[in-house]
N, C-alpha and C positions, 0 to 999 in steps of 0.2 A: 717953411721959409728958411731957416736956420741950415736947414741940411745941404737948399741949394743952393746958399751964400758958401756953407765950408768945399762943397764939391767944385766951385768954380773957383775957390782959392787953389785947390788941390790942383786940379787943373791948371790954373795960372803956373803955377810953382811946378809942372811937371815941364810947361812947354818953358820956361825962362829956365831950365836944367838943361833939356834937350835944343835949345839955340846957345847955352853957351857953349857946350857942348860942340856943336856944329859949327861953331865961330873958330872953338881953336882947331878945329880938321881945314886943311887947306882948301880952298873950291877947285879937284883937276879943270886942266886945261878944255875946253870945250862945253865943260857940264856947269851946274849952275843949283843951287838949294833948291828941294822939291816943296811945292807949295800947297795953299789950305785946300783944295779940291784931291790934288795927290794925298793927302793925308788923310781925305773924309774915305780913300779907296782903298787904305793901309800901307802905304808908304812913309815910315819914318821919317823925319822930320833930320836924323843924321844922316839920308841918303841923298844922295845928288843925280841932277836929269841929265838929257843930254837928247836932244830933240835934232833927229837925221832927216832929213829932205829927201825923197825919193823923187824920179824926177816926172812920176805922173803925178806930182803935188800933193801927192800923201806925205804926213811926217810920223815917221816911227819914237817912239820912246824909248833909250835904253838908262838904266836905273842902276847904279854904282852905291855900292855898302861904303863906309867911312876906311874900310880896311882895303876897298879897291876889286872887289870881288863887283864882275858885274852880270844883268839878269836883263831879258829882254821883254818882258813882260810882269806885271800886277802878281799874277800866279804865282812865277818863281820866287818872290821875292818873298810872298806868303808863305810859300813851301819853307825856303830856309829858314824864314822867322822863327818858324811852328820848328822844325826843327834843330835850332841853335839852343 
């Protein structure tokens, strides 16, 4: 019981680093903080969305690092993770 009271402080305290974090990055124009389901898929919580309308009603996703660097998919995004 103990362990999963410390791991959900652990937790508390990574995401309240990673939102203040993401508070002082500006949100660009168009995009918007990616959310709890984006982050259950490995989208840090410092990247931001950006949800494009194609016009047979599909919406694509494209995914912007806090430095501006952007990735068109889940993939990429894992790729550079793994490799930064």
């Amino acid at each position: 019981m103990f362990l999963l009271d410390a791991a959900r402080v652990i937790d508390g305290a990574t995401m309240l680093e990673c939102l203040s974090m993401a508070r002082q990055t500006p949100v660009p124009h168009g995009y918007r903080l990616s959310n709890a389901s984006e982050h259950a898929r490995g989208i840090p919580m410092t990247f931001f969305v950006r949800e494009i309308s194609r016009p047979n009603g599909r919406v694509d996703k494209q995914y912007a690092s806090p430095d501006g660097k952007k990735f068109r998919s889940i993939v990429s995004v894992t790729r550079f993770l793994e490799n930064a």
